[in-house]
N, C-alpha and C positions, 0 to 999 in steps of 0.2 A: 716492213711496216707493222707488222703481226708478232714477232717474235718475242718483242721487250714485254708485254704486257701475256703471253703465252698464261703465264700462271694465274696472275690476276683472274684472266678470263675465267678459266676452270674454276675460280673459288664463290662465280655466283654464277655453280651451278647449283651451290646446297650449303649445307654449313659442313666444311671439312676440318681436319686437324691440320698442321703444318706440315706433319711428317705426308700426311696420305694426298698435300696438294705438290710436297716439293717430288712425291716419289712417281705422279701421274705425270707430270708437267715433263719428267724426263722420257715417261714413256710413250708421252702424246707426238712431243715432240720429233725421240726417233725412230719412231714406228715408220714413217714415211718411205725412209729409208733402205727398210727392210726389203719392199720392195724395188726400189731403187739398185739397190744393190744386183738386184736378179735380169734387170732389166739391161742397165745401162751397155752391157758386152753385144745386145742382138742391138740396140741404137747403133753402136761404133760397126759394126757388121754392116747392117744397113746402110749406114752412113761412106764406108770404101766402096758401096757396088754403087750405090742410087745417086749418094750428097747427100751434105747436110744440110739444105734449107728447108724440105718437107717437113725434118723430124725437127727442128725448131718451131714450125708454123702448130706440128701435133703436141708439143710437151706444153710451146706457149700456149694455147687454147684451152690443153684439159688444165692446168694451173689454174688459170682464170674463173672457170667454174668448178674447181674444188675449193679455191676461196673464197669464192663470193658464196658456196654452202654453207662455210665453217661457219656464218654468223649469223644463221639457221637455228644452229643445233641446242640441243636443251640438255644434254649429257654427255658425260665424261665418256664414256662408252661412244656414244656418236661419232661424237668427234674423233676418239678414237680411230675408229674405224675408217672413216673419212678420209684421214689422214694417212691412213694405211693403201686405202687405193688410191689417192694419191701419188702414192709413189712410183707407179706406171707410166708417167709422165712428166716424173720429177726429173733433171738435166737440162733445163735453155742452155744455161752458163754454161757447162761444160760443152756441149754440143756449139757451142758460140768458137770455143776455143781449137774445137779441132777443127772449126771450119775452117779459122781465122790461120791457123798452125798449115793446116796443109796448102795454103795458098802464100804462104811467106818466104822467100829465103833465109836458110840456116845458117844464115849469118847476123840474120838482124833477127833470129825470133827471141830473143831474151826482152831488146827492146819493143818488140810487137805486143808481144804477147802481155809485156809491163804496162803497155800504155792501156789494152785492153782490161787488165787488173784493175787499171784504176778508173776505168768506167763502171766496172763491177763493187766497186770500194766505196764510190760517188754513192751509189743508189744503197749501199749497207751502211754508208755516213747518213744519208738526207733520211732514209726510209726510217729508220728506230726515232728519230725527232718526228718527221710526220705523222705518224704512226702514234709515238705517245701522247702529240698533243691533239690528234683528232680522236684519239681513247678518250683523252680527260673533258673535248668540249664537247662531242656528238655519241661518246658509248662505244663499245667494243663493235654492236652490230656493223654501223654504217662505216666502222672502218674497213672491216673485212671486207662490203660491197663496193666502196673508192679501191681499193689495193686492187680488187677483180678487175674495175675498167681499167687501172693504169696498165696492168699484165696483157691485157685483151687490146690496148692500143700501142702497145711496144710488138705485140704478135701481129700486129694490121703494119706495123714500119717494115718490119721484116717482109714479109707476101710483098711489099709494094717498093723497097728502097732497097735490097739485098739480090745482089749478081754473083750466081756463084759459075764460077769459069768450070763446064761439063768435062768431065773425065774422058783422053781420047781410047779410043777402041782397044788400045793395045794396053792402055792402063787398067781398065777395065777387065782386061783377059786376065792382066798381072793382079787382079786384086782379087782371083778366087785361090782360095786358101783355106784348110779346116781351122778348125776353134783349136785340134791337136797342134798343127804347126805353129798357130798364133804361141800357144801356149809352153812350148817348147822351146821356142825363140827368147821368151821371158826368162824363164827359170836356168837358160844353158849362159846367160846374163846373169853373173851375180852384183853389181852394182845397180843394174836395172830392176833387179828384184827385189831389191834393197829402198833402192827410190819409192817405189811400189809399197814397200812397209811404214817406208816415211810418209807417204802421202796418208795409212792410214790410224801412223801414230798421230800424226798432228791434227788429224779432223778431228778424232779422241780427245786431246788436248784441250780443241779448241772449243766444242761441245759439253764437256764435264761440265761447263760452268753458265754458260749463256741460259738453258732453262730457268736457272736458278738466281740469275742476277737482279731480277726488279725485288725478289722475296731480300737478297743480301743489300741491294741499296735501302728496301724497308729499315734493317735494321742500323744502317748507319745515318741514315738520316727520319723523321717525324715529319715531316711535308706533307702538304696535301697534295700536290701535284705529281703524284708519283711516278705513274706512265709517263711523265716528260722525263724527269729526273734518271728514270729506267733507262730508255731511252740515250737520254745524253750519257749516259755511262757506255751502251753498248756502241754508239756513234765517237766515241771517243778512240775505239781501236781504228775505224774506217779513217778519221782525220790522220793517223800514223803510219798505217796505209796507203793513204793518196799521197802524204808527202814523201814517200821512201818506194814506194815498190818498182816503179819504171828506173827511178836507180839501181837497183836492185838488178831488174833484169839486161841494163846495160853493161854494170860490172860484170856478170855472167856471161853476155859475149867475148867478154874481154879476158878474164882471166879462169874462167872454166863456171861452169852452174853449181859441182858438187861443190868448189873450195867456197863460193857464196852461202852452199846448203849449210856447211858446219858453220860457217860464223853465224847464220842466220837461228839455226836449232842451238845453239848454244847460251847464244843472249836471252831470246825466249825461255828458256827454263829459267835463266837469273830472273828474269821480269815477272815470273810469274808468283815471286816468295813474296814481294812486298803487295801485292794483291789480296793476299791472306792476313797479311798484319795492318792491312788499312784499320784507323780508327774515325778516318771522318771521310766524307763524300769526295771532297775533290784528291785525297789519298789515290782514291779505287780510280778515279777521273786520271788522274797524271800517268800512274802504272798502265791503265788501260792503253794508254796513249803511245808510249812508247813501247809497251809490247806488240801493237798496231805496227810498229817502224821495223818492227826484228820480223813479224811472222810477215808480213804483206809480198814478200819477195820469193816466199817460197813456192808459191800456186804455178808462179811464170816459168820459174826456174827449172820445177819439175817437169812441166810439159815443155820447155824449151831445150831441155835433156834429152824428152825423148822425141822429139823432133829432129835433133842429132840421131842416136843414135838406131832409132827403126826406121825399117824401110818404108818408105810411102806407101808401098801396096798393103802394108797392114797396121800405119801409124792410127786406122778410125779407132782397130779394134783392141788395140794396147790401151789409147787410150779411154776407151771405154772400160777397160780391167782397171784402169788407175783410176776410172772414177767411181767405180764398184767400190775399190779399195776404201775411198775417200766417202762413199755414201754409209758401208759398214763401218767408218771410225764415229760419221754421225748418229750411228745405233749404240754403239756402243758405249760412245760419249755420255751423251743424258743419262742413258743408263744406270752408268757407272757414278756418274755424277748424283742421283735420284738417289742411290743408295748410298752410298759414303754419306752421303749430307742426311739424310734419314739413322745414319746413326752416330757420325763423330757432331755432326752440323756443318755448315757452307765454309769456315773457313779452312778445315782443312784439305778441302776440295784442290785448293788451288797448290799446295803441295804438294799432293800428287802427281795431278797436272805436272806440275815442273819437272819430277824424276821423270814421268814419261817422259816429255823431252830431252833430257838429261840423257836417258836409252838409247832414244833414235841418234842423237850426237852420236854416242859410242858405237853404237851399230854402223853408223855408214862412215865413220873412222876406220872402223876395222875394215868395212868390206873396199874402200879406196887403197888399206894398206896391203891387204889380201890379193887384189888385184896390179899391183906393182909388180907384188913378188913374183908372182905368177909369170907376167910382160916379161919381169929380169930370165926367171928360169928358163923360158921358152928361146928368150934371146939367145944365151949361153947354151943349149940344147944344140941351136943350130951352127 
């Protein structure tokens, strides 16, 4: 609900330049992150020995009163900052997912895990409209204080509507394990470490461009209503999303997650060039939308990979590293985004973007082909 208008916000903190709002707006953005990144491995840790419904009830609640602060704040720094602790308790969604992931059979978790996407997809479609049009009637403030209660009464559903079935004794024993072995376990995986790269190319990807998109609908359209308009651009990938991604994750049961991954990273890099050569609003609206249908499949796919292929006893804390992964691609993103567009401008942001994509294709091409030969040589050995 906060995200489309992110920049707006920042720009009546004072009178900035374009360069010093587009190059904040990425930093404000993913600073959250940062810590996020550091965090999310001791959640997944907690989450094999304890469960995951406390640390959903603790990320939902600090959220809630870090956004109902942010429309508080009187400076760019504040916020900042804000932002930055924040990120200690930034993860519902992922934390949603491995709850949901270690209670499913790995048979159906592509579909599980898809349908869960698109309840995740629902609230990144509905929120960027609600959101820009409660900016343009009531002010930035009172939106940040509505986003708090909606956070703070999805954290009251959870405490009161959510049964997580208790770890038996023996699972329990099976789930102490160092951060060495977790971590060993990854890396002696090279298509799992791989997966793990993609998860945090494509956050990269998908982050380059989102701080910066109400400033690029500015320039494509003169409207007054801008936060809406922001908005329906950034809800336009969610609608592409909702209609494709539980497909997505049901192909993936069916004919593997990684042969879904490369079709899915491959399209996404094409969708991402005509993004950059939009000359009118609904241009940016249409591309949005369909690169919405390529990426929305990948979130499920990846965790429904590594639901195959890690043990229960330490699928919390994998995927807690994959959401690390996935919190540093959103550092990195803005970032990266803030400064390209601070010196070429926004549109060839989305160029870039696309060769990152473009990468992760090739990379998990090679490590799927790498991994054949290897099954062939080892066969042939014996």
């Amino acid at each position: 609900m906060i995200m489309p208008f992110l920049s707006l916000y920042i720009e009546t903190f004072g009178e900035f330049s374009d360069e010093y709002v587009q190059r904040w707006a990425g930093f404000v953005f993913g600073v959250t992150f940062i810590t996020a990144f550091l965090f999310s491995p001791l959640w997944g840790r907690i989450g094999d020995k304890f469960g995951y419904k406390p640390i959903l009830l603790i990320t939902g609640s600090g959220i809630a009163i870090s956004v109902f602060l942010m429309g508080f704040m009187e400076s760019v720094m504040g916020l900042f900052i804000l932002r930055f602790a924040m990120g200690a308790v930034t993860g519902f969604i992922p934390t949603s997912m491995a709850l949901i992931s270690s209670q499913t059979p790995r048979a159906r978790a592509g579909k599980i895990l898809g349908t869960l996407q698109m309840g995740t997809v629902s609230g990144g479609l509905l929120g960027p409209l609600i959101g820009g049009m409660m900016a343009d009637a009531v002010g930035f403030e009172y939106t940040f204080i509505i986003t708090s209660i909606s956070i703070a009464i999805a954290t009251i559903f959870v405490a009161i509507g959510i049964k997580e079935i208790p770890k038996t004794v023996k699972e329990k024993k099976e789930s102490i394990h160092s951060a060495k072995d977790v971590l060993s376990f990854i890396f002696h995986n090279r298509v799992l470490t791989t997966i793990m790269a993609i998860s945090l190319i494509v956050q990269v990807a998908n982050f380059t461009i989102q701080p910066l998109l109400a400033l690029y609908v500015s320039e494509l359209t003169h409207a007054e209503n801008l936060a809406f308009l922001a908005g329906m651009a950034f809800s336009a990938t969610g609608f592409g999303n909702l209609l494709a991604t539980r497909q997505w994750g049901m192909l993936g049961d069916k004919i593997g997650y990684e042969k879904v991954l490369l079709i899915l990273l491959f399209c996404a890099s094409l969708l991402f060039i005509p993004q950059g050569l939009a000359t009118e609003l609904w241009h940016l609206v249409l591309c949005r939308f369909l690169y919405g249908m390529a990426i929305g499949g990948i979130i499920p796919c990846v965790t429904a990979y590594i639901r195959r292929v890690v043990p229960l006893n330490m699928q919390g804390e994998v995927l807690g590293y994959n959401t690390s992964c996935r919190f540093l691609g959103n550092v990195i993103g803005p970032a990266l985004g803030g400064i390209v567009s601070g010196f070429l401008g926004i549109a060839p942001v989305f160029f870039i973007t696309s060769l990152l994509l473009l990468f992760a294709f090739i990379l998990l091409f090679w490590s799927l082909r790498k991994e054949k030969e290897d099954e062939h040589h080892s066969v042939v050995h014996h």
